[in-house]
N, C-alpha and C positions, 0 to 999 in steps of 0.2 A: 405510363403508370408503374409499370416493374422498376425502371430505373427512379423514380423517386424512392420508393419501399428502400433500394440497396443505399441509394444516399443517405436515407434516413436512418437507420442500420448502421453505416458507417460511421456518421456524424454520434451517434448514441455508443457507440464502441470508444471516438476518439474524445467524448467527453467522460465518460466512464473510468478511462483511462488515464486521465489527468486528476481527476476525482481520486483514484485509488493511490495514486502518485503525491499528490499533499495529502492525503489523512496517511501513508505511512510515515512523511517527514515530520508531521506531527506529534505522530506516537513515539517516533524515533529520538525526537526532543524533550517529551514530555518524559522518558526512563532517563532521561541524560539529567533531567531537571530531580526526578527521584533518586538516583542513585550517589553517593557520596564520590565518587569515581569519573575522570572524562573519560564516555564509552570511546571517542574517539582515537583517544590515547591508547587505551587497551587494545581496540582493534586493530590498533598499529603496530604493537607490538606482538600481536600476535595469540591474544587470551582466546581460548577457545571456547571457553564458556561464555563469554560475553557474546560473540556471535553468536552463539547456540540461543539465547535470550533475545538478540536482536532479528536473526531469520525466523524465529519464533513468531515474536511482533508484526515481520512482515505478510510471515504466510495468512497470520492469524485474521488482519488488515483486510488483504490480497482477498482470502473468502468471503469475509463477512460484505465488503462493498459491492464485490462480484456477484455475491447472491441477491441482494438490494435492486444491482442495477439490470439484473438478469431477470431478475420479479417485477419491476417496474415496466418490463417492455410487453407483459403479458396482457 
């Protein structure tokens, strides 16, 4: 019995986790597609404000799914 609960736990973590992994590539495309700018470019080069708008996105991402999939397992 205990060891199903931890499978099932794990299994709800390593989908969780792929979950929060495409909706940040998402969002990460969707500023690439608003911005008049290739973020890719920039963060190649080095712009610091463009990270700063991109680990923004991601943290931003990162919480909102975490809290979601965090709330869903109650």
């Amino acid at each position: 019995m205990q060891l199903n609960i931890i499978l099932l736990n794990f299994a709800y973590a390593l989908i969780g986790g792929l979950i929060t992994i495409f909706f940040m590539f998402v969002g990460y495309r969707i500023l690439d597609l608003l911005t008049k700018f290739d973020t890719s470019e920039q963060l190649l080069k080095g712009n610091r404000a463009v990270g700063s708008v991109v680990s923004g996105i991601f943290i931003g991402i990162g919480v909102a799914v975490g809290l979601v999939i965090g709330l869903g397992l109650n």
